[in-house]
C-alpha positions as CSV (number, residue, x, y, z in Angstrom):
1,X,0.0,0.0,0.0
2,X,0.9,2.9,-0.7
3,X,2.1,5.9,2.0
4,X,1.4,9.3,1.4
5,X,3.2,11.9,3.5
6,X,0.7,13.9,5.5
7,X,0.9,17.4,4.7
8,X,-0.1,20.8,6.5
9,X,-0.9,24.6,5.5
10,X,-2.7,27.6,5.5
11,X,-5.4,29.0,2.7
12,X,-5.2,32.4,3.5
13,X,-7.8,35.0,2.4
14,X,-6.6,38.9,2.4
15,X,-8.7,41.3,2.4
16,X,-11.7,39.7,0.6
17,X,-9.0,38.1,-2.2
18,X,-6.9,34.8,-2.6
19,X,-3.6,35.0,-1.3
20,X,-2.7,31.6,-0.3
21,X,0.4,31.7,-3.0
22,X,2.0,34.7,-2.5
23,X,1.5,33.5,1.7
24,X,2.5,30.2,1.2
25,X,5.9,30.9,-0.8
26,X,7.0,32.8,2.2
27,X,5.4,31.4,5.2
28,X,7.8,30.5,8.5
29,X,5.5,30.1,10.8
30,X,1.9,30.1,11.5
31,X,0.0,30.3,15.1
32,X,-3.5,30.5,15.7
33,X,-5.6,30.3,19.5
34,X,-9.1,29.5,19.9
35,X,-10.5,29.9,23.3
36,X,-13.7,30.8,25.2
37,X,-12.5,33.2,27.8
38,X,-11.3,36.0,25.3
39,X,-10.7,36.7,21.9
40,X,-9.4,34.1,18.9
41,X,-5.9,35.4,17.5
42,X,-3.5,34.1,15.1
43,X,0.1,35.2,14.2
44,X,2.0,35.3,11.2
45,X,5.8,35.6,10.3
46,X,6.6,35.5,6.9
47,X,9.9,35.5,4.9
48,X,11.1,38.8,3.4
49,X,14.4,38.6,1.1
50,X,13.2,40.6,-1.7
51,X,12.0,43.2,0.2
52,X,8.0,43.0,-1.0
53,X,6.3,42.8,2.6
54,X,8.3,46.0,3.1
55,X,7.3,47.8,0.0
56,X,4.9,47.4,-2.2
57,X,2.8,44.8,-0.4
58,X,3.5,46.6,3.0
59,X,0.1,45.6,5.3
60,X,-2.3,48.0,7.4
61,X,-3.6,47.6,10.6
62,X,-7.8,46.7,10.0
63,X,-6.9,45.0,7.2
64,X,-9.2,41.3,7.0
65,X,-7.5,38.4,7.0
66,X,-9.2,34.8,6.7
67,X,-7.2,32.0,7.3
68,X,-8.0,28.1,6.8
69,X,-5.8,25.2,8.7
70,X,-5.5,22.5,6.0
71,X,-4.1,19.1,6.4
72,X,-3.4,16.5,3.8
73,X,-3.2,12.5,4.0
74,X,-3.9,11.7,7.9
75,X,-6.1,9.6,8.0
76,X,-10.1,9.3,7.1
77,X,-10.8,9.7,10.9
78,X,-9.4,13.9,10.4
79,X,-11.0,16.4,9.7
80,X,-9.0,18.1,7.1
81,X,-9.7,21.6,7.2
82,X,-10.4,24.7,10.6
83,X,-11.8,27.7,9.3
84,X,-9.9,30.0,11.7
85,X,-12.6,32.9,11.0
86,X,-12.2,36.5,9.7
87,X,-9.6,37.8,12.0
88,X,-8.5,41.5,12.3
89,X,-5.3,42.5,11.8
90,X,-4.3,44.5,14.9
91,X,-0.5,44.8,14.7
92,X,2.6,44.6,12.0
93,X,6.3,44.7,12.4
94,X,8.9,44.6,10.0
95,X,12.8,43.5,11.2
96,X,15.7,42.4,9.0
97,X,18.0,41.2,8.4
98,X,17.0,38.7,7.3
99,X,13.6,40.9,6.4
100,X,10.8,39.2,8.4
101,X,6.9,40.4,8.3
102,X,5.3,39.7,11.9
103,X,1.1,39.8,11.5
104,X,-1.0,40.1,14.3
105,X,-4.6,39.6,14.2
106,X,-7.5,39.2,16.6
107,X,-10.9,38.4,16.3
108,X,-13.1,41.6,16.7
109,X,-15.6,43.6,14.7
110,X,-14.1,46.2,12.1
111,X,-15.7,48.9,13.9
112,X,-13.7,49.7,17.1
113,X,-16.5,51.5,18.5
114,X,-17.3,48.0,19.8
115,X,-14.4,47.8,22.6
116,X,-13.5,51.6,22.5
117,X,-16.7,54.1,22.7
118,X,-17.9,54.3,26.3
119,X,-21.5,54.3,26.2
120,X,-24.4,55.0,29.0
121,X,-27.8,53.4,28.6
122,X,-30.2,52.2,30.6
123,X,-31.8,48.7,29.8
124,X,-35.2,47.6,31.3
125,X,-37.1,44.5,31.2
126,X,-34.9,43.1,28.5
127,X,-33.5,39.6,28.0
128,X,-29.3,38.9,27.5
129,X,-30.6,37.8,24.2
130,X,-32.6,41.3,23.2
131,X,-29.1,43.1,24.5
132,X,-26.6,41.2,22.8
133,X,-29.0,41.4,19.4
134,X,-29.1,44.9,19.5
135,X,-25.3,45.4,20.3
136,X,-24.9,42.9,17.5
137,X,-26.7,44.9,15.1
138,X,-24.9,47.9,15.8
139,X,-21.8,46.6,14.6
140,X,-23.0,44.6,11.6
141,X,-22.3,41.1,13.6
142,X,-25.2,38.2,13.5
143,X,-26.3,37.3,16.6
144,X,-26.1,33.3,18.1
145,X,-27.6,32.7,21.5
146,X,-27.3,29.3,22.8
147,X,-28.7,29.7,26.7
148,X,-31.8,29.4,28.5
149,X,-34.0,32.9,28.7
150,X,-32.4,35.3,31.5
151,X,-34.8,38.5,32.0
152,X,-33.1,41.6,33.6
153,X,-35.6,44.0,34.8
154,X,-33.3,47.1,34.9
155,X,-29.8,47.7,34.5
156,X,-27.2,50.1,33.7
157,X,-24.6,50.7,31.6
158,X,-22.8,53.6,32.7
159,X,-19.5,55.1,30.2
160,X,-18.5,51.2,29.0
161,X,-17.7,49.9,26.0
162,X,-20.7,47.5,24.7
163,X,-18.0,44.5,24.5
164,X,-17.0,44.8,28.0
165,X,-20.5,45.6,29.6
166,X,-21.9,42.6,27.4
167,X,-19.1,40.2,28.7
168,X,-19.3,41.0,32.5
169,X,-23.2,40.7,32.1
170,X,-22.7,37.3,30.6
171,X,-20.1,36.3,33.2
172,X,-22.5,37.3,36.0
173,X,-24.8,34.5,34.4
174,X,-22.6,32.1,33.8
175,X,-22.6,32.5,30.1
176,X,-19.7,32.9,27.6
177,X,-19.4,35.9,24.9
178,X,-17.6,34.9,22.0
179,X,-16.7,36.6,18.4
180,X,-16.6,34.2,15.7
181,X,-16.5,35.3,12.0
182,X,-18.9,38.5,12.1
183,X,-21.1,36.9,14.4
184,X,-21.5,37.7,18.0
185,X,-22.2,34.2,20.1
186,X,-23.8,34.5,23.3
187,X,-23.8,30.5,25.1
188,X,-23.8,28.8,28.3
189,X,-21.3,26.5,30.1
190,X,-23.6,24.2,30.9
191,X,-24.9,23.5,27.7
192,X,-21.7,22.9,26.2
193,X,-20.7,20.5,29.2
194,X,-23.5,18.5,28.6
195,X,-22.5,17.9,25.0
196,X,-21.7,14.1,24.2
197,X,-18.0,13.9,23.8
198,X,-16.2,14.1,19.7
199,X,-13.2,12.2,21.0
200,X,-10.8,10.4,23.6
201,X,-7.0,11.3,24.0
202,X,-5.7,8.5,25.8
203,X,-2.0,7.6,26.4
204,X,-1.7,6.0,22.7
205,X,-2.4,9.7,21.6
206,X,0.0,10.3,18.6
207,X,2.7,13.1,20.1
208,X,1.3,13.3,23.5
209,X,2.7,15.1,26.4
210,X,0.7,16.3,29.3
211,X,0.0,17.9,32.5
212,X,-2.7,17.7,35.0
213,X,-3.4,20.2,38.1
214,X,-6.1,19.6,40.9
215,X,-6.3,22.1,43.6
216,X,-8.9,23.1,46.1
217,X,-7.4,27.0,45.6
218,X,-9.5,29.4,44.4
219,X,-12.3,26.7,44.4
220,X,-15.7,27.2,46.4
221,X,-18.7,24.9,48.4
222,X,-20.8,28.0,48.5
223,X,-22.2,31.4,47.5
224,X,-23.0,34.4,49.8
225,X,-24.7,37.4,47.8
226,X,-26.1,40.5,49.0
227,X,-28.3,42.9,47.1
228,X,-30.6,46.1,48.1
229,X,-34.0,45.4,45.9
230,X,-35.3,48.3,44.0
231,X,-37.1,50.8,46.3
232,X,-36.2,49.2,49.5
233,X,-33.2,50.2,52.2
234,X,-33.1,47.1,53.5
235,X,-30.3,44.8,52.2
236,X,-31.2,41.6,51.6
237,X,-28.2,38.5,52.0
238,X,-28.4,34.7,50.5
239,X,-26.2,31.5,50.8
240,X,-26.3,28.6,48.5
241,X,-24.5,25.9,48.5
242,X,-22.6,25.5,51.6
243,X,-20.6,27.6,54.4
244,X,-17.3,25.4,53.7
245,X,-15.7,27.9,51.5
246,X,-17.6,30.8,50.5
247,X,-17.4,33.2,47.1
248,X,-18.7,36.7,48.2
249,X,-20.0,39.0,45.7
250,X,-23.0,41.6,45.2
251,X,-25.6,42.0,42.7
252,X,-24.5,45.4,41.4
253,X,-28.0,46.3,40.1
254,X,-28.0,43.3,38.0
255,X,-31.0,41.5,40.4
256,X,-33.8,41.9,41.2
257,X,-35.3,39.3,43.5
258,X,-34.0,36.1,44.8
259,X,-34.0,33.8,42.5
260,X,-31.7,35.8,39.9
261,X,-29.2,36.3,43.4
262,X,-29.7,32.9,43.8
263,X,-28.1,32.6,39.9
264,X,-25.6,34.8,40.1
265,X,-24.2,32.9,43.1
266,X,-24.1,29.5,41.5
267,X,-22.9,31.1,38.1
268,X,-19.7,32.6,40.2
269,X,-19.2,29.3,42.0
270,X,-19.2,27.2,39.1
271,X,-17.1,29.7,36.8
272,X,-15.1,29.8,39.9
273,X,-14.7,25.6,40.2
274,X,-14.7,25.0,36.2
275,X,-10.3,26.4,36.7
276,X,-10.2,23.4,39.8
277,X,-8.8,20.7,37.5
278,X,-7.1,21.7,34.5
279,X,-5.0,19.3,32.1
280,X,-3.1,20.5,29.1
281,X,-2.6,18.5,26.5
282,X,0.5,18.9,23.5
283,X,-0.5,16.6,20.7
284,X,-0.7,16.4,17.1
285,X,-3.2,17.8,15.1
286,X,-7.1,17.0,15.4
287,X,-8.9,19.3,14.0
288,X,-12.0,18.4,15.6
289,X,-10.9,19.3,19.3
290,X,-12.1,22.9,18.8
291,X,-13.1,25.5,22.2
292,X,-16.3,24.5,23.8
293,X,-16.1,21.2,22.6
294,X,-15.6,17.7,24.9
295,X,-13.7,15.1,25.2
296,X,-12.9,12.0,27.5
297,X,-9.4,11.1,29.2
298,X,-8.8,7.8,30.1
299,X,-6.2,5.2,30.4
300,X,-4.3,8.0,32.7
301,X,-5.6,7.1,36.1
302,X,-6.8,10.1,38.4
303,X,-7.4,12.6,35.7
304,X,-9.8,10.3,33.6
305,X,-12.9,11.6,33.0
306,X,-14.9,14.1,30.8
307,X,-13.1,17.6,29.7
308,X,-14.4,20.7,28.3
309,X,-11.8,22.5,25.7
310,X,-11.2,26.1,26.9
311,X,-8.1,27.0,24.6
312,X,-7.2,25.2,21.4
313,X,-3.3,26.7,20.1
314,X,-2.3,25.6,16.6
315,X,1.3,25.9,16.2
316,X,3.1,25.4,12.6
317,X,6.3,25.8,11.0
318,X,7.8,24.7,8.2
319,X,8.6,21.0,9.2
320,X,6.1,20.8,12.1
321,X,2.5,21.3,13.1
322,X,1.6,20.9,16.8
323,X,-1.5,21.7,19.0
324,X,-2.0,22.4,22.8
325,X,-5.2,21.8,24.5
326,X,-6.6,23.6,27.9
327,X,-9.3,21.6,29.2
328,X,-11.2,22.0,32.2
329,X,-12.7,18.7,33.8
330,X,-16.2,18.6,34.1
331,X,-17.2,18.2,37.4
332,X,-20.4,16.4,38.5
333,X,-23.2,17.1,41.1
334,X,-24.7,20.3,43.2
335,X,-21.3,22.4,43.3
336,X,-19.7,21.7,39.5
């Protein structure tokens, strides 16, 4: 039978046009990060002997960028291609000799209005959904909401920027807040943990090295929140879970009667516990293994079990193509 070599690379998209051989011919290396808790990126650092990147073909900051992970001959069982998204390009450098382009791109909507303008409105008897559909729109981004309804009755937003008022309000709620190729995804933790598993990494796993980290630090049994409702003096405190080790934190305006206090404490806990047991994973390419997907360990002893991909690194070169997994353990019962 016959072996074909397995082969990796980028398609690269620039600015709406095809420039996967000009990239290609010059490509070094090639890094790109997916993760939940803040914003995809992707580095470039091409090649520049003849003196074109610092010319003629010299890049500007906003420019679009589009790249594609492709991979050649591994196997039926691989996916073969990632779309990496429409990424902004945020930063350039040039440095010689040899002449080297650096690219830096993030993903983020092309208006910078979105993290920059400070904004004050008030919003009343909305849902997370109707907010982050109208901040959407504002910037041209389709909206995805994958979480159960959440109504706020009244809340402000005093001088912030729409991405970071939109991302605290999702963290109070244990949801995540995620730009993905012009669309603005709004989705819960606990959906995604509840997802049937795309895959095992055992200790067979092709390239494998690992680590794995347990610790009670930083990690809580309980919630204690205390909120003033609207027109009343009188503050009002909670607990749930238990007294063992306690997460304190207030409502900031955000609630209005106990069952939504009751939320935000469980949402802090758990966002709090999901960072309790960590393993990272260094391992050849799967394309499938993408953030907010799941997985199973096993074969390793204490950290089997089910995982939830935070962070997903690609890392190529030349000669070799790598990945690095974060994954959070997925805990079970009252407290997870």
């Amino acid at each position: 039978m016959e072996m074909r070599t397995r082969k990796f690379g980028i398609r690269l998209t620039y600015n709406g046009a095809d420039a996967a051989d000009e990239i290609t011919a010059d490509l070094l290396d090639f890094s790109y990060s997916d993760a939940l808790e803040e914003s995809d990126s992707a580095s470039i650092t091409l090649k520049d002997d003849r003196g074109r990147w610092a010319g003629a073909w010299t890049p500007r900051t906003g420019d679009r960028i589009d790249p594609v992970i492709c991979l050649e001959n591994w196997g039926k069982d691989r996916i073969p291609e990632l779309n990496c998204g429409e990424l902004l390009l945020d930063t350039f450098s040039l440095s010689g000799y040899p002449g080297k382009l650096q690219l830096e791109a993030v993903s983020a909507p092309a208006d910078t209005a979105f993290t920059e303008t400070k904004r004050s409105q008030t919003w009343e008897s909305v849902t997370i959904c109707q907010v982050a559909g109208e901040i959407a729109s504002r910037y041209g981004l389709e909206c995805v909401y994958d979480a159960d309804e959440i109504t706020i009755k009244r809340m402000e937003q005093n001088k912030r920027p729409d991405s970071e008022f939109l991302k605290e309000l999702c963290s109070r709620y244990g949801l995540i807040l995620k730009i993905y190729n012009r669309r603005l995804i709004v989705f819960s933790y606990e959906n995604y943990e509840k997802r049937e598993p795309s895959g095992i990494i055992t200790p067979q796993t092709p390239g494998l090295s690992w680590t794995y980290k347990s610790t009670v630090h930083g990690t809580y049994t309980g919630a204690r929140i205390s909120y003033t409702p609207p027109k009343k003096r009188k503050t009002v405190e909670i607990t749930v879970g238990s007294e063992e080790r306690l997460i304190y934190g207030f409502n900031l305006g955000f609630s209005y009667k106990n069952f939504d206090a009751e939320r935000l404490g469980l949402a802090a806990m758990r966002m709090a516990n999901r960072k309790g047991t960590v393993m990272t994973v260094r391992m050849m390419p799967d394309l499938k293994y993408v953030s907010g997907s799941v997985l199973m360990v096993s074969g390793f002893g204490k950290p089997d079990g089910k995982y939830l991909v935070n962070k997903a690194t690609h890392s190529m070169s030349s000669s070799q193509y790598m990945m690095n997994l974060t994954l959070f353990k997925i805990q079970e019962g009252e407290n997870a």
